[in-house]
NUMIGU-117979 format. One line per 5 residues: number of its first residue (from 1); for each residue x, y, z of C-alpha. Coordinates in Angstrom, 3 decimals. Example, Ala and Ser with C-alpha at 12.3 -4.5 7.8 and 13.67 -1.06 7.14 Angstrom:
2
1	12.300/-4.500/7.800 | 13.670/-1.060/7.140
***
This chain:
394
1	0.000/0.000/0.000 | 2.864/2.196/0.789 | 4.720/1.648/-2.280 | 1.531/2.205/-4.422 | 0.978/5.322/-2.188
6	4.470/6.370/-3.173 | 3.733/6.270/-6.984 | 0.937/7.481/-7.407 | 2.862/10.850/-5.605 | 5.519/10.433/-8.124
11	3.321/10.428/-11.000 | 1.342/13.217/-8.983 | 4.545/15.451/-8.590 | 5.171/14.370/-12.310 | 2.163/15.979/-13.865
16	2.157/19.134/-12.258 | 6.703/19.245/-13.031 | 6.091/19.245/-16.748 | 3.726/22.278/-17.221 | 5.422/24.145/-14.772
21	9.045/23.468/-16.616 | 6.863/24.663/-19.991 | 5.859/28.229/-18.370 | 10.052/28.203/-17.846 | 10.577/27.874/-21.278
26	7.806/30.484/-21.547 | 9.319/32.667/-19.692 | 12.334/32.211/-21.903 | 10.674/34.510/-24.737 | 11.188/37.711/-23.276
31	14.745/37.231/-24.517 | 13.667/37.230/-27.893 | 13.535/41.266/-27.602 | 17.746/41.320/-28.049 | 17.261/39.650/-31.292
36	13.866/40.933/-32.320 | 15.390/44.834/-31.378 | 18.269/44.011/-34.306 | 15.444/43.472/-37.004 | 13.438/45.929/-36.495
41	16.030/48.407/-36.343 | 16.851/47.391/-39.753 | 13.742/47.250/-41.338 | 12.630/50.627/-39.833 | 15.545/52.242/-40.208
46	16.117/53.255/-36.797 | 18.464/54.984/-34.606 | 20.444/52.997/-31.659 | 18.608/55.120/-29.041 | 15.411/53.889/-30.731
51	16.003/50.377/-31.008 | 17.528/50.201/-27.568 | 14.556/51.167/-26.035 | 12.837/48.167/-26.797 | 15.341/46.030/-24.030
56	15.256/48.781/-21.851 | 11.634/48.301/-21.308 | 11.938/44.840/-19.780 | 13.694/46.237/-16.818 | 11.313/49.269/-16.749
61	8.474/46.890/-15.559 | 10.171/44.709/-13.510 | 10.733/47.913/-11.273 | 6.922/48.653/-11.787 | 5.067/45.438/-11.513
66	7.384/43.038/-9.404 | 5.989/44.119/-5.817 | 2.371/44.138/-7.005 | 2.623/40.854/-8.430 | 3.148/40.002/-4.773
71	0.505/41.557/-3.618 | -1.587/39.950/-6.355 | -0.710/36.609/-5.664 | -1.761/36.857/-1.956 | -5.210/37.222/-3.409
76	-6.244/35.207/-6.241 | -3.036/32.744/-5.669 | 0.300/31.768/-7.603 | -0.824/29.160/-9.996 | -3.828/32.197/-11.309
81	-1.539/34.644/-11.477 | 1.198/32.957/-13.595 | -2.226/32.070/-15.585 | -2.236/35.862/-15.842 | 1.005/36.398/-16.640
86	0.857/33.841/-19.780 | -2.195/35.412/-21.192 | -0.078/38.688/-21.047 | 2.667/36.951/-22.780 | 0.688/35.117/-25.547
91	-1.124/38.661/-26.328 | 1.886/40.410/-26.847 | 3.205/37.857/-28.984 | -0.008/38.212/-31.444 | 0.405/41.621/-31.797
96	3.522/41.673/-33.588 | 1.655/39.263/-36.563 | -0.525/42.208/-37.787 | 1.998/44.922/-37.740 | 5.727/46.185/-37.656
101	5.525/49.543/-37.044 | 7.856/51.291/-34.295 | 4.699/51.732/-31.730 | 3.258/48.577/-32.369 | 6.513/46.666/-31.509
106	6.829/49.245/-28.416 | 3.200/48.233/-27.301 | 4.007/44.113/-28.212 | 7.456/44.397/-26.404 | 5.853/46.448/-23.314
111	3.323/43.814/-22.655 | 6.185/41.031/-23.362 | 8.137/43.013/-20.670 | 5.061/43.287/-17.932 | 3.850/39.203/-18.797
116	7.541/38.334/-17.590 | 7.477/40.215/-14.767 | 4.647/38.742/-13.737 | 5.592/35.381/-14.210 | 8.784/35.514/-12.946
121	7.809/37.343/-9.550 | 5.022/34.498/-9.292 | 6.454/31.043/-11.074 | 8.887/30.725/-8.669 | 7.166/30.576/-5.400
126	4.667/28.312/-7.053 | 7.560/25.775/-7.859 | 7.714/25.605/-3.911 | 4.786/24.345/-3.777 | 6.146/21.277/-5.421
131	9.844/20.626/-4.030 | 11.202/20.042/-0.911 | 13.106/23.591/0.427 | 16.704/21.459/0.237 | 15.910/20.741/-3.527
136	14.706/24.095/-4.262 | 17.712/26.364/-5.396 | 18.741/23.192/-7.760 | 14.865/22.523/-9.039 | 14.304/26.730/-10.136
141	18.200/26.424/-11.422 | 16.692/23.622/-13.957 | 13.773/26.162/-14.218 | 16.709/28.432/-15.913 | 18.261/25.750/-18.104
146	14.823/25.033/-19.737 | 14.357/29.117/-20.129 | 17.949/29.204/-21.890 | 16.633/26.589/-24.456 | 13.774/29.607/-25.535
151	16.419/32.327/-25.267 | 18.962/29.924/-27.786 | 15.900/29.200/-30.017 | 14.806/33.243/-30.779 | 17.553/33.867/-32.950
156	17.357/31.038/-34.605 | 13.895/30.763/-35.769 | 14.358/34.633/-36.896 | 17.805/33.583/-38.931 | 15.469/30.526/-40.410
161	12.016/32.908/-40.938 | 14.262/35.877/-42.613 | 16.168/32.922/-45.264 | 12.568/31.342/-45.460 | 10.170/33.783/-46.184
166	8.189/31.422/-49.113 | 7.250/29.332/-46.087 | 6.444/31.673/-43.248 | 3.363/33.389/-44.698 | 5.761/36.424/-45.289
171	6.043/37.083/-41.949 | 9.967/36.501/-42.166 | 12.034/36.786/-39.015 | 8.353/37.715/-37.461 | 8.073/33.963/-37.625
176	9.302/33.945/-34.021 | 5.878/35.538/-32.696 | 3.543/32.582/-33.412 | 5.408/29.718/-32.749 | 5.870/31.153/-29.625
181	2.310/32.505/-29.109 | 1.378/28.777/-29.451 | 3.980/27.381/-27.037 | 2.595/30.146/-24.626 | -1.253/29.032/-25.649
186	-0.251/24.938/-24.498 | 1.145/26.419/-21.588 | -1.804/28.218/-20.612 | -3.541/25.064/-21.145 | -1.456/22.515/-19.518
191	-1.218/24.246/-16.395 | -4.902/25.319/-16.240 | -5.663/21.705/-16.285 | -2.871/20.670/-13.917 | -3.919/20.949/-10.340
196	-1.706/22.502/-7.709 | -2.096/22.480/-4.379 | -0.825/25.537/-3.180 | 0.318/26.780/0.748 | -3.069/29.208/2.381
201	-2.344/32.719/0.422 | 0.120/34.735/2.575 | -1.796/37.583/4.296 | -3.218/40.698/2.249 | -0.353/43.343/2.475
206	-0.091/46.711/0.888 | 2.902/48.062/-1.008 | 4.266/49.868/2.015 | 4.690/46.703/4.145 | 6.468/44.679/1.148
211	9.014/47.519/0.901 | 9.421/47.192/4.831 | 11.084/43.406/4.563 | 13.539/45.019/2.882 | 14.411/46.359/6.783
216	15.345/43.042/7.426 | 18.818/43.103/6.814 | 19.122/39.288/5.179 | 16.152/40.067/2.930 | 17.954/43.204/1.842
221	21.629/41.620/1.035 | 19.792/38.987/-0.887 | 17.708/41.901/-3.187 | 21.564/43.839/-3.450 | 22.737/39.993/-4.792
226	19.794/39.801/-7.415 | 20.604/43.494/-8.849 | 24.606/42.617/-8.770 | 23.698/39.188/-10.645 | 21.590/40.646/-13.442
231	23.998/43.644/-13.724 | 26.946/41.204/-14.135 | 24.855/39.250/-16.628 | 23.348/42.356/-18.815 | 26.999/43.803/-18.002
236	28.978/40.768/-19.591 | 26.334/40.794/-22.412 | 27.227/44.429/-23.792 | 30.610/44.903/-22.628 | 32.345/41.241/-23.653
241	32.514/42.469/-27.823 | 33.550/45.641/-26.512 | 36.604/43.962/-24.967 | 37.673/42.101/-27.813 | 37.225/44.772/-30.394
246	38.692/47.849/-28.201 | 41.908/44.945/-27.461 | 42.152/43.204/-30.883 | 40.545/45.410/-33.244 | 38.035/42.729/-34.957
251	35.058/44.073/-36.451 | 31.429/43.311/-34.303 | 30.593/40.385/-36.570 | 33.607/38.983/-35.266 | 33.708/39.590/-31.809
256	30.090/39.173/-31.132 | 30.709/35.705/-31.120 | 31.733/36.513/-27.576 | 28.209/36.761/-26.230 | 26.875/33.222/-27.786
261	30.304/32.095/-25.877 | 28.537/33.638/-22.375 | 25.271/31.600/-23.137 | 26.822/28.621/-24.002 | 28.454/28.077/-20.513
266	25.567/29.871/-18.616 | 23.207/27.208/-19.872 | 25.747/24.275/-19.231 | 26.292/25.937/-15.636 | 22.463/25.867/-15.113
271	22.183/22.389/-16.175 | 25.159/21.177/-14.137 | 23.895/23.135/-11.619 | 20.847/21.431/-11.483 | 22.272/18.050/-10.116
276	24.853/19.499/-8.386 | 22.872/21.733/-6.226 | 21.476/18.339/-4.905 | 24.141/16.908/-3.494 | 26.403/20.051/-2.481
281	26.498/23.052/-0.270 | 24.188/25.680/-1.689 | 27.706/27.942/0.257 | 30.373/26.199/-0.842 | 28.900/26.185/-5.030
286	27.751/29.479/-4.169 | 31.825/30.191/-3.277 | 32.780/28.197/-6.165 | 31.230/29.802/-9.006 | 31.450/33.329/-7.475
291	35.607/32.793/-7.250 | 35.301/31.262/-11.160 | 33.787/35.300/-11.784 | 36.745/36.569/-9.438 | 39.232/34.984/-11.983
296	37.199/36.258/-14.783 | 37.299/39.808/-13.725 | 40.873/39.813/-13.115 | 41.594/37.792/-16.919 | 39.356/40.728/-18.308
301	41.485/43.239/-16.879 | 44.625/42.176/-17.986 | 44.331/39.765/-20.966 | 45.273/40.918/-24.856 | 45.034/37.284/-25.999
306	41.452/36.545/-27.144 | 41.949/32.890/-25.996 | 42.483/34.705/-22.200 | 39.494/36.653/-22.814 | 37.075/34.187/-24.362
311	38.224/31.658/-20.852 | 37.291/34.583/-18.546 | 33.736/35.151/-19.948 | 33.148/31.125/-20.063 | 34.003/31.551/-16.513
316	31.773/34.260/-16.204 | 29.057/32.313/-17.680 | 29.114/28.824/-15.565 | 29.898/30.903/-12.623 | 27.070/33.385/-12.791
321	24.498/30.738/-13.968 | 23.316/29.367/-10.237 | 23.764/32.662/-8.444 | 20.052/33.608/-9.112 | 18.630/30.130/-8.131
326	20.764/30.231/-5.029 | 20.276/33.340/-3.316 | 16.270/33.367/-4.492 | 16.024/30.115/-2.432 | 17.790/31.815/0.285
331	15.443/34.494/0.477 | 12.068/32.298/0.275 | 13.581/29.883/2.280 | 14.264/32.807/5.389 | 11.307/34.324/4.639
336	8.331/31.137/4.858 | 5.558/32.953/5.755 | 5.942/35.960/3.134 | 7.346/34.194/-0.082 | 4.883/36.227/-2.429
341	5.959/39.611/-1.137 | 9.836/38.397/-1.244 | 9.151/37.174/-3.897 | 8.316/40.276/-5.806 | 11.327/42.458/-4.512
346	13.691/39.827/-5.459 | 12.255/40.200/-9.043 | 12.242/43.762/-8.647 | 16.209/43.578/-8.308 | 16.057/42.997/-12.123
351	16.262/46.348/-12.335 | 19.630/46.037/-11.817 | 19.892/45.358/-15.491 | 19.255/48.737/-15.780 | 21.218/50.262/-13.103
356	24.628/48.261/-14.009 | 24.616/49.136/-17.661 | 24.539/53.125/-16.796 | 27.507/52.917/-14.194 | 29.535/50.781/-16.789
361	29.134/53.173/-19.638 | 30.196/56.328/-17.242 | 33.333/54.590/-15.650 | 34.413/53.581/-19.730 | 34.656/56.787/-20.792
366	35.972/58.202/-17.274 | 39.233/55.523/-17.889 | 39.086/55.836/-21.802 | 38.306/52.161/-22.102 | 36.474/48.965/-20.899
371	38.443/48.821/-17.961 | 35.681/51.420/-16.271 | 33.271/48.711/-16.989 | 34.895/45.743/-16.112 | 35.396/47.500/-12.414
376	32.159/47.960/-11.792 | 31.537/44.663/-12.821 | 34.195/43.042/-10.318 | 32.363/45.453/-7.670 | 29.149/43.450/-8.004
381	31.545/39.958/-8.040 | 33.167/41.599/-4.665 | 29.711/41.789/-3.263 | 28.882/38.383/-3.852 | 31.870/36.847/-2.251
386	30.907/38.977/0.882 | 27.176/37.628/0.187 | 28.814/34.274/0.559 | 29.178/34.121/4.398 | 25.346/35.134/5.176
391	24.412/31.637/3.306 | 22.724/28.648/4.955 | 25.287/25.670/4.739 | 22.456/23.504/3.957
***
């Protein structure tokens, strides 16, 4: 009876794993905007301030909606509001397939930008509601790996759509949009029909008290680790090409090579990490893979070779690809009782996509170079080894 007992739980825990893992990859289309931002540019003919401010609007909302989403999710519940935050998602990927205009990709990549933030703030306190806390940090670092598989498909499927407009219904590169607006439409399904059992909703709270935990001085290093992570992973994004072409003078085509390099290692970190995370000290891989970025920073600072370089941001990659999962656990983890409203300022430290970028362009042109960015970088890696000592050994 026991060992019946025990499999039908399996196959329980089974059903409700593989729709959640699909809103992951869903939540893996808001990267499309990098590659989506380099079309449009060219077929409008726009500036660089204009076609940046289609990935600048991501972060914008995550500022903006994160908390709310917390507040949301006390009332209605997690597994409705990621519902929510699909239906968001899906809409804004239809929009794009009867128009290209500048303000109708603003509008489509707005609501792409507010459907993430709403599923991230609220997918990943649902996904306690199906692990054990000891397996959490390694089960939302899977969560990642399966995102990174959407983020590696975008610009792909707009390569194949713009080489392949005879079979795309002349959408070309657009392509993108509705195989993704039907990946987000079985997700909405699946997980409608899958049911969760989720903890009692956390009390109602306004805005005021969710800012409050952030007066609790473990909730507030882990919301400083969030913003230094996403910095040092936006940061690493824009500033690795710069490297290599300010160092070794290769054109863009060239040295962008440098960024598929990052996301090659950041998704084999977040699959490593996965099983890894199991068996080990969330501290001592937390130490690990922020000392692999420590080594990076210092490679970036004084490498010429573009071997040197291209080994520093693989390190940068594996090492920054758990630190998310880890320190997110932390904070639910501390924080039982109130994982919706931690929730949503951990998310809101996204915004430190925003906030890293800025400093890094000022300190380049105070030094002249890329060595102003790469210091502010290793200041965000500093804080993270200092982060390292407030972890739970378990």
């Amino acid at each position: 009876m026991d060992n019946s007992s025990a499999s039908v739980a399996r196959k329980s825990t089974l059903l409700q794993f593989v729709p959640v893992m699909l809103c992951f990859f869903a939540m893996g289309f808001v990267d499309l905007v990098g590659t989506a931002s380099n079309y449009v540019q060219k077929d409008l003919g726009l500036t660089d301030s204009q076609a940046n401010l289609f990935p600048s609007l991501v972060f914008f909302w995550f500022l903006i909606f994160s908390v709310p989403t917390g507040m949301l999710m006390n009332r209605i519940g997690r597994k409705k509001t990621v519902l929510i935050s699909l239906v968001v998602t899906a809409a804004s990927l239809v929009i794009p397939m009867f128009g290209e205009g500048y303000y109708v990709m603003l509008i489509a990549f707005s609501l792409l930008g507010i459907g993430n933030a709403l599923m991230q703030t609220s997918l990943n306190p649902l996904v306690s509601n199906l692990i054990a806390p000891d397996h959490l940090a390694s089960t939302l670092t899977f969560g990642q790996f399966v995102k990174a598989i959407a983020s590696f498909l975008a610009p792909i499927l707009a390569a194949w759509g713009a080489t392949s407009a005879a079979v795309t219904f002349g959408l070309g590169w657009r392509v993108l949009f509705p195989i993704y607006a039907l990946v987000s439409v079985l997700s909405i399904s699946m997980l409608a029909a899958t049911p969760i059992q989720e903890e009692r909703p956390d009390r109602a709270s306004g805005f005021g008290e969710c800012i409050k935990l952030l007066g609790r001085p473990f909730v507030l290093l882990c919301f400083i680790g969030i913003m230094c992570h996403v910095g040092i992973d936006v940061g690493t994004n824009t500033t690795a090409p710069k490297i290599i072409m300010e160092r070794l003078s290769l054109p863009l085509e060239e040295a962008g090579f440098a960024t598929s390099l990052y996301f090659i290692f950041r998704t084999a970190g977040c699959l490593l990490g996965a099983f890894i995370l199991r068996k080990a000290s969330a501290r001592s891989f937390f130490a690990v893979s922020v000392f692999m970025m420590l080594a990076a920073m210092i490679l970036l600072f004084v490498s010429n070779s573009i071997h040197m370089i291209y080994i520093g941001i693989a390190l940068i990659g594996f090492g920054n690809s758990n630190i998310f999962s880890i320190i997110f656990a932390q904070a639910l983890n501390y924080s039982p009782d109130e994982k919706n409203e931690v929730s949503g300022l951990m998310i809101m430290g996204l915004f430190g996509g925003t906030i890293f970028p800025l400093a890094m362009g000022f300190a380049s042109d105070l030094s002249g170079g890329q060595f102003g960015a790469v210091a502010v970088m290793t200041v965000g890696v500093v804080y993270l080894l200092a982060y390292t000592l407030k972890i739970k050994k378990a």
